[in-house]
C-alpha positions as CSV (number, residue, x, y, z in Angstrom):
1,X,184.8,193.5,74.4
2,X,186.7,190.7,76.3
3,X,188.2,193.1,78.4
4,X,185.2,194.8,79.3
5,X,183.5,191.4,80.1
6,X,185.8,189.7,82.3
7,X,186.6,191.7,85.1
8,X,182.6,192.2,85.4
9,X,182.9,188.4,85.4
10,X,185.3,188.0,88.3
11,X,183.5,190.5,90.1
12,X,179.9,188.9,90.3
13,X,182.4,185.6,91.2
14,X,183.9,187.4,94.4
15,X,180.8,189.0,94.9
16,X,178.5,185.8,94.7
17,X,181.8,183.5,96.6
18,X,181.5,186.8,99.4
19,X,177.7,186.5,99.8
20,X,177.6,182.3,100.2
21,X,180.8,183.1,102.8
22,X,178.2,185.4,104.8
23,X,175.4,183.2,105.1
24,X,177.1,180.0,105.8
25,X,178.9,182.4,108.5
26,X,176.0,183.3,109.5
27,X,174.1,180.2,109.9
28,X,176.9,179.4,111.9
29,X,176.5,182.2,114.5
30,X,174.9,180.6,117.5
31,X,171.2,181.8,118.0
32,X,171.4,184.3,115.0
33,X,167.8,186.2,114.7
34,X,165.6,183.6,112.1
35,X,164.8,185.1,108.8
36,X,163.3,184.3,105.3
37,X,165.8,182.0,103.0
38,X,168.0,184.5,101.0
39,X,168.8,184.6,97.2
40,X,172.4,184.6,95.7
41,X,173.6,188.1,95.0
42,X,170.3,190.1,96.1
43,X,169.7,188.6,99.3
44,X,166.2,189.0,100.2
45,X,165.2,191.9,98.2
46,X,162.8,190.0,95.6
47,X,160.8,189.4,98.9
48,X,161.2,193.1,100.3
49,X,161.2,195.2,96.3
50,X,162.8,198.4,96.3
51,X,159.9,201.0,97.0
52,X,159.0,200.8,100.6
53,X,160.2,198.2,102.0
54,X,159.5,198.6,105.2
55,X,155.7,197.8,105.1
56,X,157.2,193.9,103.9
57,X,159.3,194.0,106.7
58,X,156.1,194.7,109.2
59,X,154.7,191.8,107.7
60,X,157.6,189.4,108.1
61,X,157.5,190.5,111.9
62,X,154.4,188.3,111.6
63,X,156.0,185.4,110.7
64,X,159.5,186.2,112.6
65,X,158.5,187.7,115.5
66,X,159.9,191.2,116.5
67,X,163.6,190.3,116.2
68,X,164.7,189.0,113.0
69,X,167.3,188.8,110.2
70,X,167.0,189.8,106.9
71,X,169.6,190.2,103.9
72,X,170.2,192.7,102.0
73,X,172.5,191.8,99.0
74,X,175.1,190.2,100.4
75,X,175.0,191.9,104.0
76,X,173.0,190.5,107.1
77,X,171.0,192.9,109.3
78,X,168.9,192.6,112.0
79,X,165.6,193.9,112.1
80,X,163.9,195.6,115.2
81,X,159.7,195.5,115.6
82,X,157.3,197.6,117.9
83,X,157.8,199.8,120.4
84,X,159.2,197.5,123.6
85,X,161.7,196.4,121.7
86,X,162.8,199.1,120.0
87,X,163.1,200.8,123.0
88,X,165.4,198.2,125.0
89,X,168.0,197.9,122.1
90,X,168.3,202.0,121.6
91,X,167.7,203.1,125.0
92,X,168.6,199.7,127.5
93,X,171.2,199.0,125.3
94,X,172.1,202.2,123.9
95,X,175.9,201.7,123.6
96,X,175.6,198.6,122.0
97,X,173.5,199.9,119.4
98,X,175.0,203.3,118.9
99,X,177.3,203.0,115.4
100,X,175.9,203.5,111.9
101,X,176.7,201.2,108.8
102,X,178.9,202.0,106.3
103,X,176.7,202.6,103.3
104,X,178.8,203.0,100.2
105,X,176.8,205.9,98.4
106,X,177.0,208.0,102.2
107,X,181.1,207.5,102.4
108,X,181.5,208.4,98.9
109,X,180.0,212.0,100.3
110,X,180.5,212.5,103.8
111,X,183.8,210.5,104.1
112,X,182.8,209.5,107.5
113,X,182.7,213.1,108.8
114,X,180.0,215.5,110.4
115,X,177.2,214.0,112.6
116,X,174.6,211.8,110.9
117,X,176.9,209.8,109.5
118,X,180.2,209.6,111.4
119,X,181.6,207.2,113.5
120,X,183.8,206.5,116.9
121,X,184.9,209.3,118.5
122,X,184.7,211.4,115.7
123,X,180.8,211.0,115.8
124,X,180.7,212.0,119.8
125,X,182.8,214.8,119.5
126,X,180.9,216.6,116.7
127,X,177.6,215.1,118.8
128,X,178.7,216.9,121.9
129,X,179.7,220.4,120.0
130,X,176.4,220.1,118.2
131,X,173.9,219.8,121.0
132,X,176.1,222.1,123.3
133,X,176.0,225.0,120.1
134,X,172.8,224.7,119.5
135,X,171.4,225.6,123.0
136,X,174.2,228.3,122.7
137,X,172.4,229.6,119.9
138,X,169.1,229.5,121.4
139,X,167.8,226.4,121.3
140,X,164.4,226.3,123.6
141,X,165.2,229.6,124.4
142,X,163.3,233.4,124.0
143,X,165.8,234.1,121.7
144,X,165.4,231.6,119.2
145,X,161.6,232.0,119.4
146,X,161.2,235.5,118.3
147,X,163.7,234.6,115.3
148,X,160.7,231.8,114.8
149,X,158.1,234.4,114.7
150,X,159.8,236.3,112.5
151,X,160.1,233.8,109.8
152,X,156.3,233.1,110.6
153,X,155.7,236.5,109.9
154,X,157.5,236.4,106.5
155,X,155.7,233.6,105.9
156,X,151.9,234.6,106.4
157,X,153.0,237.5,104.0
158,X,153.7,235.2,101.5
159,X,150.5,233.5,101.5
160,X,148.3,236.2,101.9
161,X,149.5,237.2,98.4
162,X,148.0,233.7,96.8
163,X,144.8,235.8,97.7
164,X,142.9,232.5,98.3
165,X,144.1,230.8,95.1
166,X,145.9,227.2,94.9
167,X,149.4,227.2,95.1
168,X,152.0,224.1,95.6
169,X,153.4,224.9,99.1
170,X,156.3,222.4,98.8
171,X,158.9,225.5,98.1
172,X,157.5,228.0,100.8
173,X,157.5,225.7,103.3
174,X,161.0,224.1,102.4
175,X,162.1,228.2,102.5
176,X,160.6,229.2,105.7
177,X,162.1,226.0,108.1
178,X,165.8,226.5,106.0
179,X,165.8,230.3,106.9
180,X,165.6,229.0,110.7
181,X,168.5,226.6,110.4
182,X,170.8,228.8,108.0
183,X,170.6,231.9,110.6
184,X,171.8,229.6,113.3
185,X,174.6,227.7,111.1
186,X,175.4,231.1,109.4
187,X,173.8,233.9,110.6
188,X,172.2,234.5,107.6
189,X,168.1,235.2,106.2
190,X,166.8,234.8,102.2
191,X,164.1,235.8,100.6
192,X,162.0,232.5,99.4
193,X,162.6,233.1,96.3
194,X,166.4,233.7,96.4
195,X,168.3,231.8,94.1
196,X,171.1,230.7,96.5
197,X,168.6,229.0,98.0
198,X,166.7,227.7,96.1
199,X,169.8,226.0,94.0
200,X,170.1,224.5,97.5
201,X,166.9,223.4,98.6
202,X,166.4,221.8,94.8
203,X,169.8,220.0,95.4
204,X,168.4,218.7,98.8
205,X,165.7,217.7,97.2
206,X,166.8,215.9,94.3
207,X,169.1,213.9,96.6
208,X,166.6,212.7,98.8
209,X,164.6,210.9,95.8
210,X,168.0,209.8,94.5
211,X,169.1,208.2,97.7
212,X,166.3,206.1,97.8
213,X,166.0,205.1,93.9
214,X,166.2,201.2,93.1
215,X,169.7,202.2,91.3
216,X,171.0,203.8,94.5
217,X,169.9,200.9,96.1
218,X,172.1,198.9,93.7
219,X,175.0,200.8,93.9
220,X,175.3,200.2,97.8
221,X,175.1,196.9,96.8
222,X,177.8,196.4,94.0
223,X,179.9,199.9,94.3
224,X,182.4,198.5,92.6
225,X,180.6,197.6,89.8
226,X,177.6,200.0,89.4
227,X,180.8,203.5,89.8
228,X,181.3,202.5,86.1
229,X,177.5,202.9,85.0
230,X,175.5,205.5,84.4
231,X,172.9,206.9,86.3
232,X,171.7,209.4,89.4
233,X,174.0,207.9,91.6
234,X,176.5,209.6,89.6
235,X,175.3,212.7,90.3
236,X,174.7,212.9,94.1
237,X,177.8,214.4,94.8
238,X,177.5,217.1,92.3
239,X,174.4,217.5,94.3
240,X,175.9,217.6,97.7
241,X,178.9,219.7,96.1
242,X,176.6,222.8,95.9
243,X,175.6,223.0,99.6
244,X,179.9,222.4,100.7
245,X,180.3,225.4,98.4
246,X,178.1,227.3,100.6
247,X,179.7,226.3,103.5
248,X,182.9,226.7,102.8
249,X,181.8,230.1,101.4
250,X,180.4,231.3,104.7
251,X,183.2,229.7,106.4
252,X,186.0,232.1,104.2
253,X,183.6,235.4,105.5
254,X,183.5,234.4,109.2
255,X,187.1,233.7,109.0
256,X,187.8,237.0,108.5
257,X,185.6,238.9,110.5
258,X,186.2,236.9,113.2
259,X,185.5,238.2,116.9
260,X,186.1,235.4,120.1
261,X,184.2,237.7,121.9
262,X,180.4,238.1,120.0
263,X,180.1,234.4,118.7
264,X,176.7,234.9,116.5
265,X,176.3,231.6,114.7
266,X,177.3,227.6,114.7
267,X,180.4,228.4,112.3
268,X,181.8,231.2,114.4
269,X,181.9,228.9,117.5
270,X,183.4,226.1,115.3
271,X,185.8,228.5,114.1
272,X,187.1,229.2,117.8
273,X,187.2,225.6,118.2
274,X,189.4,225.2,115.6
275,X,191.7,228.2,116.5
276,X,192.1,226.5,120.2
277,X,192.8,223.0,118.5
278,X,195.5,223.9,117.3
279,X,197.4,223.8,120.4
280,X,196.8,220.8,120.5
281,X,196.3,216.8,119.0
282,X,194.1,214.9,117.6
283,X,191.9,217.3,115.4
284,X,188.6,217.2,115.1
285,X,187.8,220.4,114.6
286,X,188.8,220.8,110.6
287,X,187.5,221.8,107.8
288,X,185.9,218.7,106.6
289,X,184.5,218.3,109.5
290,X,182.6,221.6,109.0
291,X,181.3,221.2,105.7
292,X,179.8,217.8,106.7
293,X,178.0,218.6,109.9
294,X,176.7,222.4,108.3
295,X,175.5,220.1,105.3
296,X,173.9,217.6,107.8
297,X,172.3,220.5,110.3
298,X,170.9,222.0,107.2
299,X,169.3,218.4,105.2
300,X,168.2,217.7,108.7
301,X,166.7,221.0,110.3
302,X,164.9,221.6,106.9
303,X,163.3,218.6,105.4
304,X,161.8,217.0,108.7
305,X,160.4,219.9,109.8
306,X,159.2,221.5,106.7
307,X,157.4,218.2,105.7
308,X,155.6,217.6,108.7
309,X,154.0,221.3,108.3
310,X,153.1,219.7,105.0
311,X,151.5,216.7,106.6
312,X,149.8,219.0,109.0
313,X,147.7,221.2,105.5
314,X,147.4,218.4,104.1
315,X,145.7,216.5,107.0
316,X,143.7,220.0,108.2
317,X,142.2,220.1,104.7
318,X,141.4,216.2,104.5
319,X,139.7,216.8,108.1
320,X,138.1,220.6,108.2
321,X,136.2,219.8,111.7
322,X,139.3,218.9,113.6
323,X,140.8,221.9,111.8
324,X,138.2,223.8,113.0
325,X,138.4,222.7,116.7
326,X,142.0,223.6,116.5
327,X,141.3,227.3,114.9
328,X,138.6,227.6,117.8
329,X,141.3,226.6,120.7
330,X,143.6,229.3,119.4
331,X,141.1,232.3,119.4
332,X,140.1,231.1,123.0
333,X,143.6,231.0,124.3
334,X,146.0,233.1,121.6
335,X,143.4,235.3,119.7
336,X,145.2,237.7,117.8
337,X,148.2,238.0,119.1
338,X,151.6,236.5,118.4
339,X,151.7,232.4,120.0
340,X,154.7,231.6,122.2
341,X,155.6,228.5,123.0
342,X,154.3,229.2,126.7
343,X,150.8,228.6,124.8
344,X,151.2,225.4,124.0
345,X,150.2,223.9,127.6
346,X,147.0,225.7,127.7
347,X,146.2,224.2,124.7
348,X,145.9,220.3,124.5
349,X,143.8,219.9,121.7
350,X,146.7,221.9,119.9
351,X,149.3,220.1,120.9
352,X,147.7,216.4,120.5
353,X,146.7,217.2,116.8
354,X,150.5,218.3,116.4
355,X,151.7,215.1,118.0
356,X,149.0,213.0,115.9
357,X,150.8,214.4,112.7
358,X,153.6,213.5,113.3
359,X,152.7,209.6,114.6
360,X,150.7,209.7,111.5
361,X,153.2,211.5,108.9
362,X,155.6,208.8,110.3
363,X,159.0,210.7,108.4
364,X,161.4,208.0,108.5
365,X,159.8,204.6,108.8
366,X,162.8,202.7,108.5
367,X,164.9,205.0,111.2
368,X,168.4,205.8,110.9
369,X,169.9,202.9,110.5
370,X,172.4,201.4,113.2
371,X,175.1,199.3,113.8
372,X,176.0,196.9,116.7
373,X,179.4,197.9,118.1
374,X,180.2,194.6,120.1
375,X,179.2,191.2,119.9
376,X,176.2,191.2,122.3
377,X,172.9,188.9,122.7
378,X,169.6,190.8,122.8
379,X,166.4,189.2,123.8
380,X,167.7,186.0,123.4
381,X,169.7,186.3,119.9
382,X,173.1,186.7,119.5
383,X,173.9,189.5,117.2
384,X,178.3,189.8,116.1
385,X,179.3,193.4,116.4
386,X,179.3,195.6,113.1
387,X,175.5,194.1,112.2
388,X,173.0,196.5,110.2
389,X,170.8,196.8,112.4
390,X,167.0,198.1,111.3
391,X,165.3,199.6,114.7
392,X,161.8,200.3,112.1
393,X,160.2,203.2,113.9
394,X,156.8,202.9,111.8
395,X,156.4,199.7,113.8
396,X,156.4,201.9,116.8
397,X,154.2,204.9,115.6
398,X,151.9,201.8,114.5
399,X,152.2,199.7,117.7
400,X,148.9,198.4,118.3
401,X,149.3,198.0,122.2
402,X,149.9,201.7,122.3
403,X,148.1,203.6,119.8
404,X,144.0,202.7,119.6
405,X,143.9,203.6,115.9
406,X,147.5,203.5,114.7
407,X,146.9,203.8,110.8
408,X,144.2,206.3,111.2
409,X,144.8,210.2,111.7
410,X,143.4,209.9,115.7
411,X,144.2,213.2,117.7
412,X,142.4,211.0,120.9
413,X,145.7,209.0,120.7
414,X,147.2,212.0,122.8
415,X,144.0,213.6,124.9
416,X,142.3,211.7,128.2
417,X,138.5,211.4,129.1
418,X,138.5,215.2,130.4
419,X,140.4,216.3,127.1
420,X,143.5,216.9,128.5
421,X,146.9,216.1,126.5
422,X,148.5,213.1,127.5
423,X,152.0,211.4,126.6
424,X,152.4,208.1,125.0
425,X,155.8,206.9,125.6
426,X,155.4,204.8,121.9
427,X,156.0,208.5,120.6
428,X,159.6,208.3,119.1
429,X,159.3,210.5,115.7
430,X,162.7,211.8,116.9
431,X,164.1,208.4,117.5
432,X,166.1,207.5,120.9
433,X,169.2,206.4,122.7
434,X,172.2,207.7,121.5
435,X,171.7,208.7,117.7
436,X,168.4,210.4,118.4
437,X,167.8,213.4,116.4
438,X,170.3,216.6,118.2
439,X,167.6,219.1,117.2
440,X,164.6,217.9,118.7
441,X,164.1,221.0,120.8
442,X,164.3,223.2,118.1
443,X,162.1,221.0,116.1
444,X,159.0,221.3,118.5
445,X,159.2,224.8,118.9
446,X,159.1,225.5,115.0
447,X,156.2,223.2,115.0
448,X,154.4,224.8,117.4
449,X,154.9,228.4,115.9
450,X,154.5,227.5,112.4
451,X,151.6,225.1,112.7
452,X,149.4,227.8,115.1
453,X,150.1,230.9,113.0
454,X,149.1,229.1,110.4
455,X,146.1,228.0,111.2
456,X,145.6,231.3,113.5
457,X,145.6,233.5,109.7
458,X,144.3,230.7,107.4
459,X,141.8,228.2,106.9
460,X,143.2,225.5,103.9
461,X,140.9,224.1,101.5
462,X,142.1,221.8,98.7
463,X,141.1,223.6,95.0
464,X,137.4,223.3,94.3
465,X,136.4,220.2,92.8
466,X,139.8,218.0,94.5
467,X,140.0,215.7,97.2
468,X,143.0,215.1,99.7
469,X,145.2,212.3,98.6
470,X,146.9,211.2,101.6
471,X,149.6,209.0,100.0
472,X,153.0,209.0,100.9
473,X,156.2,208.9,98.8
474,X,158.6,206.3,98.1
475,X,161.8,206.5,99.9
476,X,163.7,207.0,103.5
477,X,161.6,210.4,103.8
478,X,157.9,209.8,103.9
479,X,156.5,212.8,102.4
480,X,152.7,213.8,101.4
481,X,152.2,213.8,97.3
482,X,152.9,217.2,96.0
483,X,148.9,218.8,95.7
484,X,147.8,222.4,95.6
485,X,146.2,224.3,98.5
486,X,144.1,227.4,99.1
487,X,144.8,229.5,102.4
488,X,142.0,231.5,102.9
489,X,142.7,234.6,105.5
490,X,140.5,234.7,108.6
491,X,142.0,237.9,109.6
C-alpha cells in the first residue's frame, strides 16, 4: 500500500507547491484583473460548483466588474462580461485573443490537431481550408439549399408517420442536421435510423455530457492523478475512436476513387491537398489532421444546429400564439410551396422568432474558451500571454443595455415599431473575432429551412395533460430537457 500512497502524496505536494507558485505569481502581476480569494488545490470552484458555472460567474461580475480573475484549480483565467467588452477583446483585439487553452481531457483526443481545438499555424491553416471548402461545397449557395430541402423533405416524412402521437424528437432531429454535414464531409446520406449513425450520433452524445461531468472537470485538473482512476473520463476516447473510424473509413474509399477533376465533398478536396503537399514542407495536410477536423465539422455542424431546432418546438409549444403568428406569416408569404432562403426577408416575424431562439437557447454560455497569445493590457488590466481567458457569451445574449427582456423568450427584441426585423449587434450566438464559428452560413440557412417547413406542415403540442419545461441542461451545451411532442399535420 506504501507504494501506492506515496507518489499520490508527492503529487498533491507538487501540485499544491505549483498552485501557491501561481497565485503569489500572480498577485505579483501588475494590475492583474481582481477576483474572489482562491482555495489550495481547487482554486475557486467551491464558490463557482461544477454544474453551471457560469450563472456564479454573472454574479461575481457584480461584485468584480466586467473584467475579472478567477481560478480554476491551480490555473488563473480571466473572465470577460457583457457585450462591449466582449466585443473589444474578440473583435478590437482579436489577435491577442485568438489561441485556445490547453485542456488536458481535449489533447488527450485531438492532439492539438483539426480546427476547434488546434493551435498556431496549424489552427489557421486548417481555418483557411475550412471556410474556403465549405463555400466550395455550397455554403450560402443554391446548391447547398436544395440538398437542405431534401433532408426537410425526409424529415416531414418521418413525422407525419407519429400520426399526431408523442414522440422524443432528440434522435430525428440529431439525424436530419448530421445527414447535412456528412454529405458535405463525405458525400454521403443515411436513413435516421441507420445504425452507422446512430453508433455515431450516441457517441457524440455521450461525450458531450461526459465533457462536462464534475469528474471530467477533475481530471483537467489533476491529469496526472485522476488517468489512474476510474471513471467516464476513461472512456471518451473510445467514444471519439468510433467517429475517426468513420473517417478514416471514408478517407480509404475516396482514396481510391479519387478524380482531381469532380471534387464532390470536404475529404476529396483534402485529399488533393495532401497529394500537392507532398511536393513540398511543412505538412499540414496529413492524416491526423483529417480525422480531427471531419470529427470537429461533424460534433459542430450537428449538435448546434440540431439543438436549437429543439429549442425552437419546445418554445412554439410553450407559446402556441407566437407559433401561430409564425404559421400565419408563412401561408401569407410561402403557402404551400417549398421555402428558400430568398423568403426569409419578406418575413420578419419569421426571422426575429428564429433569432429570439437562439438569444434565448443561448448554446454555449461559457463560449469557446480562449487564450491570450502575448502579454497585453486590456481595459486597464494587464493580462501575461497564455491566460484562460472566459469571453461568457450568456452575458451578452443577456446584456441588459441591449436586450429589453433578456431572460424572457421576446421575439420584439429583433422587430421595430412598424414590425420590421431589426439587428441587434449584442447577437453573437456564433461568437466573434477570430475563433468564431466557420459554419455560420451554413448554420442560418438550415435554420431557416428546417424551422419554416416545420412549422409550414405541423403544429406541436406537448402530450395532453403536460406542460413545457423550459430547463436547460447542465454542461458546455445548453440543451432543452428531453420531453415528448405531438406534430399535428396542417396539410
Amino acid at each position: 500500500m506504501m507504494f501506492a500512497i506515496i507518489p499520490v502524496s508527492l503529487l498533491l505536494c507538487i501540485a499544491t507547491c505549483l498552485f501557491l507558485y501561481k497565485v503569489i505569481h500572480g498577485k505579483n502581476s501588475q494590475n492583474y484583473p481582481p477576483g474572489p480569494k482562491p482555495l489550495p488545490l481547487i482554486g475557486n470552484l467551491h464558490t463557482l460548483g461544477l454544474r453551471k458555472p457560469y450563472l456564479k460567474l454573472m454574479e461575481l461580475s457584480k461584485t468584480y466588474g466586467s473584467v475579472f480573475s478567477v481560478h480554476i484549480g491551480s490555473e488563473r483565467a480571466v473572465v470577460l462580461c457583457g457585450y462591449d467588452t466582449v466585443k473589444d477583446a474578440l473583435v478590437n483585439h482579436a489577435d491577442e485573443f485568438a489561441e485556445r487553452p490547453r485542456i488536458p481531457i481535449i489533447e488527450q483526443t485531438s492532439k492539438g490537431y483539426g480546427i476547434i481545438f488546434s493551435h498556431g499555424e496549424n489552427w489557421r491553416v486548417m481555418r483557411r481550408f475550412t471556410l474556403s471548402t465549405l463555400r466550395d461545397l455550397g455554403m450560402g449557395k443554391r446548391s447547398l439549399e436544395d440538398r437542405i430541402n431534401e433532408e426537410c423533405d425526409y424529415l416531414v416524412e418521418t413525422l407525419k408517420s407519429y400520426k399526431g402521437e408523442p414522440f422524443e424528437n432528440k434522435v430525428i432531429m440529431n439525424a436530419a442536421v448530421a445527414n447535412i454535414i456528412v454529405s458535405m464531409l463525405t458525400g454521403d446520406r443515411f436513413d435516421y435510423q441507420d445504425p452507422t449513425l446512430s453508433k455515431l450520433i450516441l457517441s457524440l452524445n455521450e461525450n458531450i455530457k461526459r465533457l462536462s461531468s464534475p469528474i471530467v472537470m477533475m481530471y483537467n485538473l489533476f491529469p496526472s492523478i485522476m488517468k489512474w482512476l476510474p471513471g467516464p473520463h476513461n472512456s471518451i476516447s473510445a467514444n471519439r475512436s468510433h467517429l475517426y473510424k468513420f473517417v478514416m473509413e471514408a478517407y480509404r474509399k475516396h482514396k481510391d476513387c479519387l478524380d482531381v477533376n469532380d471534387q464532390k465533398d470536404l475529404i476529396d478536396i483534402f485529399l488533393v491537398k495532401q497529394q500537392e503537399e507532398k511536393k513540398s514542407s511543412p505538412s499540414y495536410y496529413h492524416n491526423d489532421n483529417l480525422r480531427e477536423l471531419v470529427a470537429n465539422l461533424f460534433n459542430a455542424g450537428m449538435e448546434t444546429t440540431s439543438t436549437t431546432l429543439r429549442w425552437g418546438l419546445a418554445l412554439m409549444m410553450k407559446y402556441p400564439e407566437i407559433q401561430k403568428k409564425v404559421q400565419n406569416e408563412i401561408d401569407k408569404v410561402i403557402g404551400s410551396a417549398q421555402p428558400q432562403t430568398e423568403h426569409r426577408k419578406q418575413m420578419p416575424y419569421t426571422d426575429a422568432v428564429i433569432h429570439e431562439i437562439q438569444r434565448f437557447a443561448d448554446l454555449v454560455p461559457n463560449n469557446g474558451l480562449r487564450a491570450t497569445t502575448k502579454d497585453l493590457t486590456f481595459r486597464g488590466y494587464f493580462i501575461p500571454k497564455g491566460t484562460r481567458v472566459i469571453p461568457l457569451l450568456c452575458s451578452v445574449l443577456w446584456d441588459k443595455k441591449y436586450f429589453e427582456k433578456p431572460r424572457e423568450f421576446y421575439p420584439e427584441h429583433f422587430l421595430d415599431s412598424k414590425g420590421s426585423f431589426r439587428k441587434n449587434e449584442a447577437f453573437l450566438p456564433f461568437s466573434a473575432g477570430r475563433r468564431s464559428c466557420a459554419g455560420e452560413t451554413l448554420a442560418k440557412m438550415e435554420l431557416f429551412l428546417f424551422f419554416t417547413r416545420l412549422l409550414q406542415n405541423f403544429t406541436f403540442y406537448p402530450p395532453p395533460g403536460t406542460d413545457v419545461n423550459l430547463s436547460s441542461t447542465d454542461g458546455g451545451i445548453s440543451a432543452p430537457l428531453q420531453q415528448e411532442i405531438c406534430a399535428v399535420s396542417r396539410m
